[in-house]
C-alpha positions in Angstrom: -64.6 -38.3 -41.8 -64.5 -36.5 -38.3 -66.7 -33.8 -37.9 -67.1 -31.5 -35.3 -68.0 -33.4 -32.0 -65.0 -36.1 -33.3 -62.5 -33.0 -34.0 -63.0 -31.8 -30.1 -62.9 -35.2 -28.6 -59.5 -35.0 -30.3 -58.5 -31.6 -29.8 -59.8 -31.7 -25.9 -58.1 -35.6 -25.1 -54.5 -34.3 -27.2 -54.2 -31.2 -24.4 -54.4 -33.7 -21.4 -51.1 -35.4 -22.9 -49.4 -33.0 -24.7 -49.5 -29.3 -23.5 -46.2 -28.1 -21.9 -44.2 -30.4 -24.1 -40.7 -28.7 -25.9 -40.6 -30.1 -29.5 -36.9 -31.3 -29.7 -37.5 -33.0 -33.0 -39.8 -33.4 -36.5 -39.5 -36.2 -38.5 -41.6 -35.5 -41.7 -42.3 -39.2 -43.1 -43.9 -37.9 -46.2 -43.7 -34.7 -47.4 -47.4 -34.2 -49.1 -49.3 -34.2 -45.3 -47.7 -31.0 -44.6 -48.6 -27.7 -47.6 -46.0 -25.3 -48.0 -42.4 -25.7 -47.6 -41.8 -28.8 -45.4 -37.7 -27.9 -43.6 -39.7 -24.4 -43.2 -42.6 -25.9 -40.6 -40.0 -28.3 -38.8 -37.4 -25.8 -38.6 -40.0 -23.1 -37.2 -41.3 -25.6 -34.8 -38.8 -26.9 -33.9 -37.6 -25.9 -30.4 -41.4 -24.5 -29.3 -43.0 -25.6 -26.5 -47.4 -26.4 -27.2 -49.1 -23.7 -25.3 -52.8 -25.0 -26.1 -54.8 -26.6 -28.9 -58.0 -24.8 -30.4 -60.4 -25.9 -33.0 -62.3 -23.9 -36.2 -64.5 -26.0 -37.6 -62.6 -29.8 -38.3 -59.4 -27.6 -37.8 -57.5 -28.1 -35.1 -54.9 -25.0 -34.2 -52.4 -26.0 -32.4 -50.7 -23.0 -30.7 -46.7 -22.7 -30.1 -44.6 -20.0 -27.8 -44.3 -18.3 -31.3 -46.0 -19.9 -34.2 -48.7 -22.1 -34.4 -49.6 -24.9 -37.3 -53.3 -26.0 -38.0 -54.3 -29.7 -38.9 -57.1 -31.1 -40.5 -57.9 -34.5 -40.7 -59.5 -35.1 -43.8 -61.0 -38.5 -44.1 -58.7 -41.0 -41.4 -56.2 -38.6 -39.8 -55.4 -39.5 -36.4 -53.0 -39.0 -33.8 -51.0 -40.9 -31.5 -49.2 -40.4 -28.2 -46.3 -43.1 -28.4 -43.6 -43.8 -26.9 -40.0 -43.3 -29.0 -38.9 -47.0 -29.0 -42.4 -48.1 -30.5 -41.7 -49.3 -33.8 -42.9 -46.4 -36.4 -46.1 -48.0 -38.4 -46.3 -48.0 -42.2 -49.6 -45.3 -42.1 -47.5 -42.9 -39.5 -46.4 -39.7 -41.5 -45.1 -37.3 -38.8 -43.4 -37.7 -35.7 -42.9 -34.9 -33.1 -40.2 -35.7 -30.7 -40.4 -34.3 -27.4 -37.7 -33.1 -24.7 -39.2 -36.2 -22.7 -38.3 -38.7 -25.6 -42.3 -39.5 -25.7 -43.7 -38.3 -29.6 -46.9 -37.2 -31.1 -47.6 -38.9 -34.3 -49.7 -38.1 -37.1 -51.4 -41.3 -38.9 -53.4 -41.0 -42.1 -53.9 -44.3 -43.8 -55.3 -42.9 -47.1 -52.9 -39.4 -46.7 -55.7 -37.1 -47.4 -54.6 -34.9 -44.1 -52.8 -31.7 -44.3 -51.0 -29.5 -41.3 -49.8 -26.2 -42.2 -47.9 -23.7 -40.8 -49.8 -20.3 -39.8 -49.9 -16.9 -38.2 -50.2 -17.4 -34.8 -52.3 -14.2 -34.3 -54.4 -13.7 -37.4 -54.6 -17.6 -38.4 -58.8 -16.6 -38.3 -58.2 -14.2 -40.7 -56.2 -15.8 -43.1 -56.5 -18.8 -45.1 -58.3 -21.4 -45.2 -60.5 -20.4 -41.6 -61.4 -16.8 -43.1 -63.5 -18.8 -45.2 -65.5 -20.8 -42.8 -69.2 -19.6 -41.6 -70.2 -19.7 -38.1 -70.6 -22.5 -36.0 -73.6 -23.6 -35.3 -73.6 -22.2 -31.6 -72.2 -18.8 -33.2 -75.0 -19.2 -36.2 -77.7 -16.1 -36.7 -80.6 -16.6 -37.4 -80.9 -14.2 -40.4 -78.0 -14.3 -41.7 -78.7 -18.0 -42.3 -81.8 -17.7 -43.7 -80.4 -15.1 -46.2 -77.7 -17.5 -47.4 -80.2 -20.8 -47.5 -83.2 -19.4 -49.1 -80.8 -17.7 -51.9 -80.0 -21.5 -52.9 -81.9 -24.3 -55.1 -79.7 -26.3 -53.4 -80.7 -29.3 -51.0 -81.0 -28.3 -47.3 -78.1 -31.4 -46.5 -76.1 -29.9 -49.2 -76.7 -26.4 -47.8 -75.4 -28.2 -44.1 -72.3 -29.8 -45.6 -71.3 -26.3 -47.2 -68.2 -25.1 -44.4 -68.7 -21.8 -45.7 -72.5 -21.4 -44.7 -71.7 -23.2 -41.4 -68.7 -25.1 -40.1 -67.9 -28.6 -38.5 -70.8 -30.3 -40.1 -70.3 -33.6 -42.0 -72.6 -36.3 -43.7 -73.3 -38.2 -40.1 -74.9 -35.1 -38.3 -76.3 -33.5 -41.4 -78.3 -37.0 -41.7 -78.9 -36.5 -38.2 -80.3 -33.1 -38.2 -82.6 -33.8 -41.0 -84.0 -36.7 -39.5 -84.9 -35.1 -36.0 -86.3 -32.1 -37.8 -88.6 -34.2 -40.3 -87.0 -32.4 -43.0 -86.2 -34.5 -46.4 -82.2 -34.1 -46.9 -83.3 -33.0 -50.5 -85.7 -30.1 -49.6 -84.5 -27.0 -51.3 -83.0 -24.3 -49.4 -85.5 -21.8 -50.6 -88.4 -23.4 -48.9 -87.1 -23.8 -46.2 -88.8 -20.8 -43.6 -87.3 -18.7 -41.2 -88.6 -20.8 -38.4 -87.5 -23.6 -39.7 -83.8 -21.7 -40.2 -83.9 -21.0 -36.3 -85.2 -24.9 -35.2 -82.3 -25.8 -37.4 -79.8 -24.0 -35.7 -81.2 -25.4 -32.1 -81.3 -28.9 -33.3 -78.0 -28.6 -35.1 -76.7 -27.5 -31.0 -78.2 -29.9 -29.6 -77.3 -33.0 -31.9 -73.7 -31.5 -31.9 -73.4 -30.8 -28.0 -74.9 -34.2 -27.3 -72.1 -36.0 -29.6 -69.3 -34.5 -28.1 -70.5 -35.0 -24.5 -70.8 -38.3 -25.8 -66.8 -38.6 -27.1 -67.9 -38.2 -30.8 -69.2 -41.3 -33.2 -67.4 -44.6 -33.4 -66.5 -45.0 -37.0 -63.5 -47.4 -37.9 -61.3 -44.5 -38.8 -62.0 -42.3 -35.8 -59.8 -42.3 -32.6 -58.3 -39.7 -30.4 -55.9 -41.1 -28.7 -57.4 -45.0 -27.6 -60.9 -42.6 -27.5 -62.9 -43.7 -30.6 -66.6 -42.2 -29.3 -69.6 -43.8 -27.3 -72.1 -43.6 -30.3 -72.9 -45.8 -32.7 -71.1 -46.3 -35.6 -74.2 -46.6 -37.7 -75.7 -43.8 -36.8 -79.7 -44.1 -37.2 -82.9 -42.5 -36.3 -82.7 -44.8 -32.4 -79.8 -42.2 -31.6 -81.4 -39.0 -33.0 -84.4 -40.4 -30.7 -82.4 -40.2 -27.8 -82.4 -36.4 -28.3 -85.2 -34.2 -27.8 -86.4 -34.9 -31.7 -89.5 -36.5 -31.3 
């Protein structure tokens, strides 16, 4: 599943093709990717023009002249920049057409994705980002420690949990216990406030390293031709390369 540092790559490689583009066209391959009333999102995006592309989280917010549609990628979601005589593929739900005939598609081999169509001033408020925590950039300290050391839970659980703190997956959670020394299954409630404010710096660092670093390379994970300089198995020789030691 893309995490974070994957969801950038994306997000960041998508604006160098697509901002600027006029959507002439939506062609909604099957109906389930999209929640909510399906000829409502194309017919409100259709005729907008992407301003920019921001990311909550895995979310991706992409932002019209007057709406503005979020995306999550779920387990294989992907998209692709194609041209409009390229044969559609079996796995290729939606197709944007744009005013320049090229198109934006959205592939999702096990359909698991969703876009959706959202406020484009209060999308933070609303559902589903109002109920994300912090980054882990944007993470305090105390606040963090009051929501772990409430829980019995394990620590990588805890990590996983989008609404403690957001954009972290099973790959980096792994990662962050490992460089910390901390058994995935440690409860929350022993974990100290120290340790709460090393986790937030190595959780930065781990995260800020992957994304320099195009994301992971996992067979499912491509932005664009861009699938990641890291490792697809993941292991204690990358979390090395860090400052974990």
């Amino acid at each position: 599943m893309p995490e974070l540092p994957e969801v950038e790559t994306v997000r960041r490689t998508l604006k160098n093709f697509i901002i600027g583009k006029k959507i002439k066209q939506i062609r909604v391959h099957y109906d389930k990717i999209v929640v909510g009333d399906t000829k409502i999102f194309v017919e409100s995006l259709k005729g907008q023009t992407i301003r920019d592309i921001n990311r909550v989280g895995k979310y991706l917010i992409f932002i019209l002249d007057s709406h503005a549609f979020i995306s999550h990628l779920r387990m294989e979601g992907k998209y692709n920049i194609s041209e409009a005589s390229k044969p559609l593929n079996k796995h290729e739900h939606i197709t944007f057409v744009f005013s320049d005939d090229s198109e934006l598609r959205y592939q999702d081999t096990r359909k698991f994705g969703r876009l959706e169509l959202v406020n484009k001033e209060t999308y933070h408020q609303d559902l589903p980002l109002c109920k994300l925590g912090p980054e882990p950039w944007n993470a305090d300290p105390k606040e963090l420690y009051s929501k772990i050391h409430k829980s019995s839970l394990p620590i990588k659980t805890l990590l996983l949990d989008q609404t403690i703190m957001s954009g972290i997956g099973n790959i980096y959670a792994n990662e962050i216990c490992f460089c910390m020394k901390m058994h995935p299954l440690t409860p929350g409630k022993r974990v100290s406030k120290k340790r709460v404010e090393e986790l937030i710096a190595v959780s930065n660092e781990i995260l800020e390293s992957a994304i320099a670093q195009g994301g992971t390379t996992i067979h499912s994970f491509d932005a664009n031709g861009i699938t990641g300089l890291l490792s697809s198995t993941v292991t204690s020789t990358y979390a090395k390369s860090l400052s974990c030691m």
